[in-house]
N, C-alpha and C positions, 0 to 999 in steps of 0.2 A: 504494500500500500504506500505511495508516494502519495508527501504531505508538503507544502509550502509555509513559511512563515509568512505572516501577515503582522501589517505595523500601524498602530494607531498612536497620533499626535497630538499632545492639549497642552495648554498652557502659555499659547502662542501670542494672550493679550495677558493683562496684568489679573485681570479678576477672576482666570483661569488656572493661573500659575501655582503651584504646589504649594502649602507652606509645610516647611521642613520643623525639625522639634527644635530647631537654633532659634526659631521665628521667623528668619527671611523668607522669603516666595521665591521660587524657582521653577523654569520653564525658558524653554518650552523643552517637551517632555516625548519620548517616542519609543512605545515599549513594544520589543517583538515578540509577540505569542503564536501558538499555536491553536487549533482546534480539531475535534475529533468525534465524530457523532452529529446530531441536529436537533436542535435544542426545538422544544415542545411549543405549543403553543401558547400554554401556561406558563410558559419558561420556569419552569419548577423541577428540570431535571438535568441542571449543572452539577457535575464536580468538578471542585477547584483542587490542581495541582502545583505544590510548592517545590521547586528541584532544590539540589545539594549545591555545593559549595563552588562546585568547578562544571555542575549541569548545566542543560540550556532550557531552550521552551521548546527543546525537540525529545519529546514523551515518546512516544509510539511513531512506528511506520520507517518510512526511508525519505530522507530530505534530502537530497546529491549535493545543497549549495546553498546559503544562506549568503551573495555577495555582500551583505551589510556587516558579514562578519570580519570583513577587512583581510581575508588571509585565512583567518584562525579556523575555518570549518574543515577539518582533516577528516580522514577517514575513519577518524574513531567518533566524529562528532553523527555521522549519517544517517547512522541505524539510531534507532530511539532508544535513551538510556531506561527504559522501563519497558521497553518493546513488550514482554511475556507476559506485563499486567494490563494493559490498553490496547483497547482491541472488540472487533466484534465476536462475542462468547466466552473474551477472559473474562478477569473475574472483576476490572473494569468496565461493562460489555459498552461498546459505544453503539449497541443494538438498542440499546436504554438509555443511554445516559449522550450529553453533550461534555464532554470533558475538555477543560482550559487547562492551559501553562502558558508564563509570562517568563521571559527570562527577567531578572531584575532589573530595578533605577541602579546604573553605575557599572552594569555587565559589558559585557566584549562580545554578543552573539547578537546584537540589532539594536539593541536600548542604548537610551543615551544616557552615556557613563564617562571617564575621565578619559579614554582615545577620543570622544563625538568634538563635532568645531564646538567650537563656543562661538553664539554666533555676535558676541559682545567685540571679538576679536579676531575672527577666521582663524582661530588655530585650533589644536586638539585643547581642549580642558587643561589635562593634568591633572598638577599637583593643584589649579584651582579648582577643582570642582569639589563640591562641600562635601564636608564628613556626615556622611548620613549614616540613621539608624535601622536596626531591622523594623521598625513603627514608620520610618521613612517609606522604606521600599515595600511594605505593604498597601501604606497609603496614598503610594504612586499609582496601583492597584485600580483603585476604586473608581474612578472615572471610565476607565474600562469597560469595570462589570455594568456601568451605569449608560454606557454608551451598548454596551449587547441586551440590556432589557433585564439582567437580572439583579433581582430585588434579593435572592434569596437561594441558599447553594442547597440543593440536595444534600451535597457533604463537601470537605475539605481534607485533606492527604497531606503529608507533607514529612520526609523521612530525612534525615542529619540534621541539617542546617537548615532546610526545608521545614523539619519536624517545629523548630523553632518560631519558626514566621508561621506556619500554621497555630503556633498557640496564641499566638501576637494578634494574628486575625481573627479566633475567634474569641477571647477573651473583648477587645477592643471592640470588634463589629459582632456580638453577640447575637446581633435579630436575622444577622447576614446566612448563619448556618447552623444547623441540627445536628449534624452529626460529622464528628472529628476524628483520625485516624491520627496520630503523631506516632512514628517510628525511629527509633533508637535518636533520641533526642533528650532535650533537659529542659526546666523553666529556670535555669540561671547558669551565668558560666559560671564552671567550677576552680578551684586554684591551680588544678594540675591545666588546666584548659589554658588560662589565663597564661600559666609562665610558656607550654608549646607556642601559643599565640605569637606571645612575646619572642621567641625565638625566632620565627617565621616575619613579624616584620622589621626585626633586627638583620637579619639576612636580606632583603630588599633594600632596605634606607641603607646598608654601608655598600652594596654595592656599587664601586666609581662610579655605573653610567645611570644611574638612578636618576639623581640630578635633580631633587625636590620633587619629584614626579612627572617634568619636565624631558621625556626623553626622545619623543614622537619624532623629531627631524634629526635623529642620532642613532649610536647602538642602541638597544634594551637594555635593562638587569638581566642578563638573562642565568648569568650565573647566581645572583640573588633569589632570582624565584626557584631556581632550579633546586638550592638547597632548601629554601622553603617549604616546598613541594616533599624532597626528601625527610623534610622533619615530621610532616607529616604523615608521609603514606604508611609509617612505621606504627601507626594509629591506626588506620582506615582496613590493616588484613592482619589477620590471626600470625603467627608464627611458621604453623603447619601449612598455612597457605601460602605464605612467600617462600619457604622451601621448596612447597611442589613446585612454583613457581620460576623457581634458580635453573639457569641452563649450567653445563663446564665450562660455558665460555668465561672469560674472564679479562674484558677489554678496556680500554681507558683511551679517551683523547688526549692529544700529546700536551695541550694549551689548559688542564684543569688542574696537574698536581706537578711540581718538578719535583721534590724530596722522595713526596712516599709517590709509592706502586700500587692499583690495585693486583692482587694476589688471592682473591677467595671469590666462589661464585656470588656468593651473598653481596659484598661491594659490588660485582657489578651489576647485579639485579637493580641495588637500590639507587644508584646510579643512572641507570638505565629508566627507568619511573621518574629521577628528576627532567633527565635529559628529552624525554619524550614529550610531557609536560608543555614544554616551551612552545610547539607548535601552533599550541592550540587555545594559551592562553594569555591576557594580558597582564602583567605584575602589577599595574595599577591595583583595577579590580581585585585580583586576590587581596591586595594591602586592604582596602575599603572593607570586603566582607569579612576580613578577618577583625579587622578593629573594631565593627560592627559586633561581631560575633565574643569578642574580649568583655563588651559593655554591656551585652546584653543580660536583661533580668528582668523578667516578667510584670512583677509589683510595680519596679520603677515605672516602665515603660508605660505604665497605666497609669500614672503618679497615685498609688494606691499605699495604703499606713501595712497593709496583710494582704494573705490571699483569700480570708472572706469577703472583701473588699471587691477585690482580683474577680472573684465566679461571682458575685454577686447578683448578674442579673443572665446566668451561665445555665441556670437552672432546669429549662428547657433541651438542653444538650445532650449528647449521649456521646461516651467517648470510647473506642478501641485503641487502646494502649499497648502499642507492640516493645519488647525488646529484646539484647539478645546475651546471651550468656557468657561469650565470647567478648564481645565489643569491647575494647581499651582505649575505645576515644569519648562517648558516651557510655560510661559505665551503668551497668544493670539496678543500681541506686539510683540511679537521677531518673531514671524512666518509674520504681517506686515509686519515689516521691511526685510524681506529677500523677500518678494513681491516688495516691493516700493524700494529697491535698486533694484531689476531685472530691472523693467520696468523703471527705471532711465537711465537705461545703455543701453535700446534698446531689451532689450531681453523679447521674448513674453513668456507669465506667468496667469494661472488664478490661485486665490485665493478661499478658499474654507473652509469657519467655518463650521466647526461641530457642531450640539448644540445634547450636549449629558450630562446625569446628573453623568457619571463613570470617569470625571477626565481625566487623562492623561494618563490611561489604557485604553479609551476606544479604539486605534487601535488596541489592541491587542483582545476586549471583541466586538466591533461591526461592525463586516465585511460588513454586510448588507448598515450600510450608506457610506463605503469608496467604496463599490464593482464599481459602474456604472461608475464613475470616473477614478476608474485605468481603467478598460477594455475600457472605451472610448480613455485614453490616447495610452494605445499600441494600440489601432487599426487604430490609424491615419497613 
């Protein structure tokens, strides 16, 4: 099934223009999404989908080319990173359902983020384009859903980073959806989160060609994101699966190391994950949603005292609560705790480990154990 992006634009006068959590107004604004299915008459049978950190707004099917993405659509971007769940007859069937994806305010796959002109200056953004929050890039969001006719989501999905901005939206836009899925996610960063974080854009900003974020008519960071990249993927898959993973090979560019050598399959695995990386994404962007993701904390974002506060008017909701037993980036606590505050506050919620040996990829590797789950939840 070949699918197209499609781009809508707001904020192109002043009374249209966004306001961000800093106060200022911001626009104009051009978010590339996807869509899947055909939305009812009623328009009453939306799901909204939230991607992951490095995802795009290409869910399901085959896209060959997104040229808005400047370059960055390789061939790993084509196929839909959720392919085996979207779809007519999966277990998101678009036989039923209209199902959205937005890539975000501040991405590198169509939305206007720090590569797009600034058209204040004809050049790319950068390092000026604002620091937005995940409340930002939801509420970039809304004009969208409000320009497609929907009042009101069947449900909303949203797995990592995703999982995050799905809590954001429905906490925030409470009357917007019923029923919420959040997968191996948290309602706050955690310490060990916060120092990876840190690691990840301390590798960006010291890279020479960084440049304030200033780099578009120049090299990239590309060895800054690269280690970024690598700090993290050490997070994102089990142990047992970057093993299986490791080839014998064991190669190294001549311009990355002069002292040491790689010498074990394992370095060059993880190496290989930085180095591949770069194709396909912008180091801006990753800086934005990681700093995002540093700050993030549900209460605040609400400016709420608690989280009765927080669900307070959440009541009406029902939530599936996935996580995974494996995951060392979202630990299997943090997904508790967004259970047991639910059911703290009134709001019906099942909980749902996974036991899987792939880590905190496995939503994205094994659809077969999430599948019966989701499709029981939309069919209530």
């Amino acid at each position: 099934m070949e699918v197209k992006s499609k781009f809508y634009t707001y904020g192109e006068d002043a009374k249209s223009r966004l306001v961000l959590h800093d106060g200022r107004d911001f626009g104009p604004i051009t978010l590339a999404y996807e869509t899947w299915g055909e939305l009812n008459e009623t328009k009453d049978n939306a799901v909204l989908i939230f991607h992951a950190l490095s995802g795009s707004q290409h869910v399901a099917g085959f896209n060959p080319d997104v040229p808005e993405a400047e370059g960055r659509w390789d061939e790993a971007c084509k196929t839909g990173w959720w392919d085996d769940f979207v779809g007519p007859g999966k277990p998101i069937d678009t036989n039923r359902f209209f199902v959205i994806c937005a890539n975000y305010l501040g991405g590198c796959y169509g939305s206007t983020g720090p590569s797009s002109i600034n058209p204040a200056t004809g050049q790319e953004y950068g390092g000026d384009f604002p620091k937005i929050t995940f409340g930002d890039i939801v509420d970039s969001q809304i004009p969208l859903f409000k320009e497609l006719g929907i009042e009101t989501f069947h449900a909303a999905i949203g797995s990592s980073l995703g999982g995050m901005m799905v809590m954001n939206f429905s906490v925030r836009y409470p009357k917007m959806v019923n029923r919420i899925i959040p997968v191996a996610c948290g309602i706050e960063s955690t310490t060990l989160t916060r120092v990876h974080n840190l690691e990840q854009i301390l590798a960006i900003e010291n890279d020479p060609n960084f440049c304030n974020g200033h780099y578009y008519d120049g090299p990239a960071p590309l060895r800054g994101l690269a280690l970024a990249r690598m700090i993290s993927h050490k997070t994102f898959v089990s142990l047992q699966a970057m093993e299986a993973r490791m080839t014998n090979k064991c190669e190294q560019e001549h311009d990355e190391f002069s002292w040491y050598k790689i010498k074990t399959p394992l370095e060059s695995y993880i190496l290989h994950q930085g180095r591949k990386f770069l194709q396909r994404f912008d180091a801006n962007t990753y800086l934005y949603l990681i700093a995002g993701w540093t700050h993030y904390h549900l209460a605040n974002d609400c400016g709420a005292k608690d989280y009765a506060e927080v669900f307070n008017d959440c009541t009406h909701q029902e939530y599936l609560v996935f996580s995974i037993d494996s995951d060392v980036c979202f630990y299997p606590d943090e997904q508790e705790n967004i259970h047991t505050r639910l059911v703290e506050n009134g709001i019906q919620s099942e909980f749902i480990s996974v036991n899987s040996d792939k880590g905190h990829d496995s939503f994205l590797l094994e659809p077969e154990i999430y599948a019966a789950p989701i499709r029981a939840m939309l069919e209530k």
